[in-house]
C-alpha positions as CSV (number, residue, x, y, z in Angstrom):
1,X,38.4,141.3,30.3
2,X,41.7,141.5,32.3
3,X,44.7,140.9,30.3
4,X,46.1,137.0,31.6
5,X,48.9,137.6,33.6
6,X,51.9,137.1,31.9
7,X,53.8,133.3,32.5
8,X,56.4,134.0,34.9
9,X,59.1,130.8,34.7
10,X,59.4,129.1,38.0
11,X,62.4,130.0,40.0
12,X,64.8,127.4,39.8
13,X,64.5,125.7,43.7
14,X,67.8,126.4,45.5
15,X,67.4,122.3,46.2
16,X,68.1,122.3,42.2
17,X,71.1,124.5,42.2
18,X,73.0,123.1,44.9
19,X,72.3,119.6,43.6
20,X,75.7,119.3,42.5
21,X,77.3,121.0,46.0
22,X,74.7,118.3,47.5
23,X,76.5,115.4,45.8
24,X,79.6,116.4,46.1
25,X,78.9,116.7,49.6
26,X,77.4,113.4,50.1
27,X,80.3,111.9,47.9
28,X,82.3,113.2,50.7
29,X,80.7,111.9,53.6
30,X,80.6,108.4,52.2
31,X,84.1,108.4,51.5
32,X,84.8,109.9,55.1
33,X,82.9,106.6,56.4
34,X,84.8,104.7,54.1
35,X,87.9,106.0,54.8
36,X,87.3,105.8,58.6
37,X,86.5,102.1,58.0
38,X,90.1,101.8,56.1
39,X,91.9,102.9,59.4
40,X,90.0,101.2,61.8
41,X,89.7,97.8,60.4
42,X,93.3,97.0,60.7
43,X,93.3,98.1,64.1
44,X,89.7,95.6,65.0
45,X,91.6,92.8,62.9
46,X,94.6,92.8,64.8
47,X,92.9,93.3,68.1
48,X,91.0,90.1,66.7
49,X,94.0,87.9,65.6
50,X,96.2,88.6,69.1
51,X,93.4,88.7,71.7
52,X,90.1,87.0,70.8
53,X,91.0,84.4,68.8
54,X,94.0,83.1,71.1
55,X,91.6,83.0,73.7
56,X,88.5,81.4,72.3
57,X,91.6,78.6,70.8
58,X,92.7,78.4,74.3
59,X,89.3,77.3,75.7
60,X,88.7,75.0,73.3
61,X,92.2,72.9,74.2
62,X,91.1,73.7,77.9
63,X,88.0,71.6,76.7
64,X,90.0,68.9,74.8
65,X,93.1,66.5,74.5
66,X,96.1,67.4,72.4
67,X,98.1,64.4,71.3
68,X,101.4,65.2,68.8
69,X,101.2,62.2,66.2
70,X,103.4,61.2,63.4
71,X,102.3,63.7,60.3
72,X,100.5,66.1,62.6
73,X,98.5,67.1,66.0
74,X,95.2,65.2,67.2
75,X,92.8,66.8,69.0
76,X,90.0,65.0,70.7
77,X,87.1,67.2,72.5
78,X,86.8,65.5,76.3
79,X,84.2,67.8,77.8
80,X,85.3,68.9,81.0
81,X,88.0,66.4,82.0
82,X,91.2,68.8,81.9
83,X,89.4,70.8,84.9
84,X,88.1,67.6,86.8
85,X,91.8,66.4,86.6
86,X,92.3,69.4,88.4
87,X,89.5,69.3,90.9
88,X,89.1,66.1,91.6
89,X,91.6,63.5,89.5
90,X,95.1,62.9,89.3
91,X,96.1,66.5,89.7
92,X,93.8,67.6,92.6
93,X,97.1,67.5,95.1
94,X,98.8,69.6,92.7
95,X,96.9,72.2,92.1
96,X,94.8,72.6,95.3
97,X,96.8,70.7,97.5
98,X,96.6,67.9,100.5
99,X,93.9,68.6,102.6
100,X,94.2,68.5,106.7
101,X,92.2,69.4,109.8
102,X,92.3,73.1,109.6
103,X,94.0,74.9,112.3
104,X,92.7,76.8,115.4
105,X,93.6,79.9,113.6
106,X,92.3,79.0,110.2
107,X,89.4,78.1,111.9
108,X,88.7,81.3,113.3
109,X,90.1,83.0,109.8
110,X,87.1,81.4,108.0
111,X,84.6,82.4,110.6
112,X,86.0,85.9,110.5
113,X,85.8,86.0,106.4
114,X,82.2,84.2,106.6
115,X,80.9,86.9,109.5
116,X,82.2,89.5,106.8
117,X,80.5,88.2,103.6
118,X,76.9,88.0,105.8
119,X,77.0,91.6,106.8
120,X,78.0,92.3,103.5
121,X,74.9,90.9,102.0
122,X,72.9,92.2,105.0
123,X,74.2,95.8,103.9
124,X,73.3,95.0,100.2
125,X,69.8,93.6,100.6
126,X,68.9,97.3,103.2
127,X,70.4,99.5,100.4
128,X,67.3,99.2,98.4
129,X,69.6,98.4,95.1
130,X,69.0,95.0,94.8
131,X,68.6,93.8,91.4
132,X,68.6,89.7,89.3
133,X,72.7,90.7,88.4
134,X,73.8,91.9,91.5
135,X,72.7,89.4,93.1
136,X,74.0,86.6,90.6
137,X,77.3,88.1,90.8
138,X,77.5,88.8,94.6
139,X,76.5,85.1,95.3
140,X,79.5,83.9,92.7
141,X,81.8,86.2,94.3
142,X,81.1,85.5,97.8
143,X,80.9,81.2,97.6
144,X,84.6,81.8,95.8
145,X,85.8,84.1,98.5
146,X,84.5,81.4,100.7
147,X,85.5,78.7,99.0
148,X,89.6,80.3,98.4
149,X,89.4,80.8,102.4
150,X,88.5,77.5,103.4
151,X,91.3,75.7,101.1
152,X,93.5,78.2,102.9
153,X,92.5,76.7,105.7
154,X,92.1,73.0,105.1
155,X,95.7,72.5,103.0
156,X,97.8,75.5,105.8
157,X,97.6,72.8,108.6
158,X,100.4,71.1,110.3
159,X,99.4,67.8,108.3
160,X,98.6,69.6,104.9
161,X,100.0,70.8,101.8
162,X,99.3,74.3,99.8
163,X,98.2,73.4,95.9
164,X,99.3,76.3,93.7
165,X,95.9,78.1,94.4
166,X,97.0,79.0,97.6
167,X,100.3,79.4,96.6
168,X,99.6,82.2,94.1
169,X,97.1,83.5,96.9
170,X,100.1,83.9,99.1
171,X,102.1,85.4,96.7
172,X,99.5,87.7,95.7
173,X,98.2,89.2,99.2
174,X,101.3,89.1,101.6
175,X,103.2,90.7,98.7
176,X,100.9,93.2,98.0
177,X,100.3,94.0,101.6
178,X,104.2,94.3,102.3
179,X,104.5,96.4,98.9
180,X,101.6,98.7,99.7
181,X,103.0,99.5,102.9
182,X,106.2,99.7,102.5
183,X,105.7,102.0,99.7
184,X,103.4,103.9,101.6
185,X,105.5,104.4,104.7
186,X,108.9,105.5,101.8
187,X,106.4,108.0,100.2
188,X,105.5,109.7,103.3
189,X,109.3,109.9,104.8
190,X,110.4,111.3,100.8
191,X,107.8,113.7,100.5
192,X,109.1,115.4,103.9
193,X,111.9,118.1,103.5
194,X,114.5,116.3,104.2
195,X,118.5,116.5,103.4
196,X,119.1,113.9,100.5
197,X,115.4,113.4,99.8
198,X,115.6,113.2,96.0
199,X,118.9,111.2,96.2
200,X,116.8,108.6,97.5
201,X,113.4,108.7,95.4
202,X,116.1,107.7,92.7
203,X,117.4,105.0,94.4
204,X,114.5,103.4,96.0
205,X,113.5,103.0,91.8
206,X,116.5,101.2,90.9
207,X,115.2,97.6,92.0
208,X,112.4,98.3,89.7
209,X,114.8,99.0,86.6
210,X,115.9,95.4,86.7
211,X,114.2,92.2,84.6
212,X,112.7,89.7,87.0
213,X,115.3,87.4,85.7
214,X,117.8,89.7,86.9
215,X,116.0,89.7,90.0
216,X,115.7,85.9,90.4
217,X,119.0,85.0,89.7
218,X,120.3,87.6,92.1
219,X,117.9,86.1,95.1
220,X,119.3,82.9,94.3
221,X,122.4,83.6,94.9
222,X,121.7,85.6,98.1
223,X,119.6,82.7,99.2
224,X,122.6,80.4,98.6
225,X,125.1,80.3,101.6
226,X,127.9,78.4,100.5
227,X,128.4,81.1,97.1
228,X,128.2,84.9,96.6
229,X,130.0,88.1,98.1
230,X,128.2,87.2,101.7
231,X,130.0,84.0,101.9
232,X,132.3,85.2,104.4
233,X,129.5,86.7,106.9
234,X,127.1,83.5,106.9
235,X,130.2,81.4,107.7
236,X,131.5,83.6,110.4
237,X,127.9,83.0,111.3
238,X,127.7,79.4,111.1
239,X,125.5,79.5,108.3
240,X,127.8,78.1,105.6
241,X,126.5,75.6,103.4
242,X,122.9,76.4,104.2
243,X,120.3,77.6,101.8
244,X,116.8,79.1,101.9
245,X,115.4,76.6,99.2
246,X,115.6,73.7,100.7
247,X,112.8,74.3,103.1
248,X,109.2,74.7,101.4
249,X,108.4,78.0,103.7
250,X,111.8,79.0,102.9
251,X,112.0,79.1,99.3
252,X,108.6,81.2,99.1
253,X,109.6,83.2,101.7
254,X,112.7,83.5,99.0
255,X,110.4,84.0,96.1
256,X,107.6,87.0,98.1
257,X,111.0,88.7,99.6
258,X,112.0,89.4,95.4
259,X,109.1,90.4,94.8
260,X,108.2,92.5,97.0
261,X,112.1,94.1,96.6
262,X,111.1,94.6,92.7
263,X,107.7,95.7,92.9
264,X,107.3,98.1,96.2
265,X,109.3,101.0,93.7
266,X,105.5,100.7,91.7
267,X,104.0,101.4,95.0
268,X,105.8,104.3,96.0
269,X,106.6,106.5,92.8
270,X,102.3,106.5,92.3
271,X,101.8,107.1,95.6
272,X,104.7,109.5,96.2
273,X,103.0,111.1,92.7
274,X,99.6,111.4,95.0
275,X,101.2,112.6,97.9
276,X,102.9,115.9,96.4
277,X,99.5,116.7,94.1
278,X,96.8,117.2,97.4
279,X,96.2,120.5,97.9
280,X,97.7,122.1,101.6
281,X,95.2,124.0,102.6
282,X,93.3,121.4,104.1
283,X,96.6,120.3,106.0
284,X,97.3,124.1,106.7
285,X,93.7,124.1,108.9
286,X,94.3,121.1,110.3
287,X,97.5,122.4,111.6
288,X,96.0,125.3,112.8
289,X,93.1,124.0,114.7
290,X,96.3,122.5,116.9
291,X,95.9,118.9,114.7
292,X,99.0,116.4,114.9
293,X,100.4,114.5,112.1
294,X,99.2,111.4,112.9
295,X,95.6,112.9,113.0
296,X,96.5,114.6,109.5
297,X,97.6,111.9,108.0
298,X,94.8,109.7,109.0
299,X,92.2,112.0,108.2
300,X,93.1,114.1,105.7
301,X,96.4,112.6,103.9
302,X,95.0,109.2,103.8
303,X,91.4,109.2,102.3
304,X,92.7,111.7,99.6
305,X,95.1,108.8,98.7
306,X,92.1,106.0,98.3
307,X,91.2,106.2,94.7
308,X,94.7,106.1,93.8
309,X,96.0,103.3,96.1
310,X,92.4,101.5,94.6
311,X,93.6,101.6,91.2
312,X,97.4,101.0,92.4
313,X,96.6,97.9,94.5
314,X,94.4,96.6,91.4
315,X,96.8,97.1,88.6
316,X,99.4,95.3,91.0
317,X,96.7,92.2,91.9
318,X,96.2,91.6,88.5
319,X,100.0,91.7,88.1
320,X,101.0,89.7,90.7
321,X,98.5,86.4,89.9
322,X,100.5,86.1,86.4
323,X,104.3,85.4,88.7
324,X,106.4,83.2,86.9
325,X,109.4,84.8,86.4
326,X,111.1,84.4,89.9
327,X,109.3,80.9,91.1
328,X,111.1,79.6,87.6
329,X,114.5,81.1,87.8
330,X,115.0,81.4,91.6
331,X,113.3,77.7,92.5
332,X,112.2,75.8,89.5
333,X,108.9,75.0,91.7
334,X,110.7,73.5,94.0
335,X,111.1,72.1,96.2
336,X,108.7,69.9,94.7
337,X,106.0,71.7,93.6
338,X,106.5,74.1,96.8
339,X,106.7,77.4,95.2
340,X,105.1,76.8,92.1
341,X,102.3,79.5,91.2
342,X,99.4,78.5,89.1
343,X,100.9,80.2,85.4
344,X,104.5,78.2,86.6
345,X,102.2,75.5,86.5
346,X,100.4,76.1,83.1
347,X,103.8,76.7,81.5
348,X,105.3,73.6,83.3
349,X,102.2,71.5,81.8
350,X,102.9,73.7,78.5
351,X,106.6,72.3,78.0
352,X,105.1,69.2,78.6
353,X,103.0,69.1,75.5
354,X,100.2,69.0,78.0
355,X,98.3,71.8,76.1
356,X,94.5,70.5,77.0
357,X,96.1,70.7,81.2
358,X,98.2,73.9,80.1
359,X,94.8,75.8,78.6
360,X,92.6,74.3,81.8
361,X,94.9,75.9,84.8
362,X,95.3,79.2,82.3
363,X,91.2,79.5,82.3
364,X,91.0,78.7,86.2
365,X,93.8,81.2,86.5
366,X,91.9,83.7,84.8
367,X,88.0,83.0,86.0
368,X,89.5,83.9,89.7
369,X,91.4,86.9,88.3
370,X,88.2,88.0,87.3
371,X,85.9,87.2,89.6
372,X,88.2,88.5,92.7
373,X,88.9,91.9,90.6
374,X,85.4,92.7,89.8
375,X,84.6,91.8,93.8
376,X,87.4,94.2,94.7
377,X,86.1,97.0,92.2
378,X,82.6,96.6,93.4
379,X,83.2,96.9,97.3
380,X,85.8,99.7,96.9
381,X,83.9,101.8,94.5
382,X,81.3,102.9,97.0
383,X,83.5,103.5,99.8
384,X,86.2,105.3,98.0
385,X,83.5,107.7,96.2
386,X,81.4,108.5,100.0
């Protein structure tokens, strides 16, 4: 018989020996997720109190009627009656203005804007890319688009009356178009070698160094013949005791010319920014192969500055729907409701304990923010990546 092998103990599994490294390491990793909860919550909680809650609160007065009683505040839920106040009630005139027999020109606008949107969709339904939320967002962008155009139309007439939908439209485009290329055109003459170049980059900035209030008070004073430092010129002129104001073209004509004074330094510090970081050799060919600068420009300079001016242009559309600050100061609205923008409007209903109105023309204001940003995101995005 063979001796029985002698009992060897079982190694100790190296499972069993790091059992306490193993906790400790766990224990770690719990209190890593713990403590990563600890610093973020604050941050989700405040995010929470100042932006989500305010809103959700501001869609529910947009949905109700807010009445200041003795002892307290009553609120009474009445559907959707702020917004057909606004559509079609007491405040239709207001805030989408008289309608008229739209004008030869608006006539052929809308037709032009109408022939866009169908070879738009034409192009969309061939690309192959077609799919239930494209689609559901393409037809909500395009009937708005449509629908912005043809109360362009219908309230720009000789016999009509802009609501503050239009107004802010104007605002918003003409200033924006004015900005963009007037930036565009001090960019390209600063970013030339020329005596006293940077002497100016700093000057063109100063407008935007001041507070819109600032700026609207200034304007109104400029606007205002029979006061101010160019008192003496507009009577030598025959312009004394005249001002810009009185007229409803001529007070937002007052109101787009400070804005576009402010905001067209924003324009050109990005896009002077762009301008000096494209590379020259592309430029140097060009110049070469016997290219002038007009050709340059348009073909090289120019689609190198596309995703930037995309971004630029949106930041500023965004911007320039929430104007307030120089309609207030520089016109009060007037006169009438002439020059008042649709968050003038809201702030106007506001300080008239109007909340339910106030909240209503806030959403509206910021359903078409939305809807025409995502539209400009999604038509640009393709083109500015080919």
């Amino acid at each position: 018989m063979h001796d029985p092998k002698p009992t060897v103990a079982p190694a100790t599994s190296p499972g069993v020996e790091a059992s306490p490294l193993s906790w400790l390491s766990r224990a770690r990793e719990r209190l890593e997720r713990a403590a990563a909860g600890v610093f973020l919550w604050p941050s989700i909680l405040v995010v929470l109190l100042l932006a989500v809650f305010p809103l959700l609160l501001s869609l529910y007065l947009s949905l109700a009627r807010v009445r200041f009683v003795r002892g307290g505040v009553e609120i009474a839920f009445v559907g959707l009656a702020n917004y057909r106040k606004l559509l079609v009630g007491s405040e239709q005139d207001h805030f989408l203005g008289v309608f008229t027999r739209p004008s030869p020109l608006g006539g052929l606008l809308f037709g032009l804007v109408a022939l866009a949107v169908l070879v738009g969709w034409a192009r969309y339904l061939r690309s192959g890319r077609v799919g239930p939320v494209g689609l559901l967002g393409r037809g909500i962008a395009s009937l708005l688009i449509l629908a912005l155009v043809g109360l362009s139309a219908i309230t720009l007439g000789p016999e009509g009356r802009p609501g503050t939908v239009v107004v802010t439209l104007f605002y918003v485009y003409v200033g924006l178009f004015l900005q963009y290329t007037i930036g565009l055109l001090l960019a390209v003459l600063t970013a030339q070698r020329l005596p006293g170049r940077r002497f100016f980059r700093v000057v063109f900035l100063l407008p935007m160094m001041i507070t819109p209030v600032g700026v609207a008070y200034m304007f109104r004073m400029l606007t205002d013949t029979s006061k101010g430092p160019f008192k003496p010129i507009w009577l030598a002129l025959g312009l004394a005791d005249f001002s810009w104001v009185n007229d409803p073209w001529g007070a937002r004509m007052a109101v787009l010319i400070g804005d576009v004074w402010q905001w067209t330094p924003f324009m050109f510090i990005v896009l002077l920014a762009a301008l000096e970081g494209q590379s020259v050799e592309q430029i140097e060919a060009a110049m070469v192969d016997g290219a002038n600068r007009w050709q340059i420009f348009r073909h090289i300079t120019f689609p190198q500055l596309l995703p930037v001016s995309t971004t630029v242009v949106l930041i500023r559309m965004i911007e320039a729907f929430k104007i307030v600050d120089l309609p207030n100061v520089l016109t009060n609205g007037g006169p009438g409701t002439a020059t008042e923008s649709l968050t003038l409007q809201a702030f106007i209903a506001w300080r008239t304990l109007d909340l339910g109105g106030s909240a209503a023309v806030a959403y509206s204001l910021l359903v078409l923010v939305t809807v025409i940003s995502l539209t400009y995101v999604t038509l640009l995005r393709a083109r500015v990546t080919e």
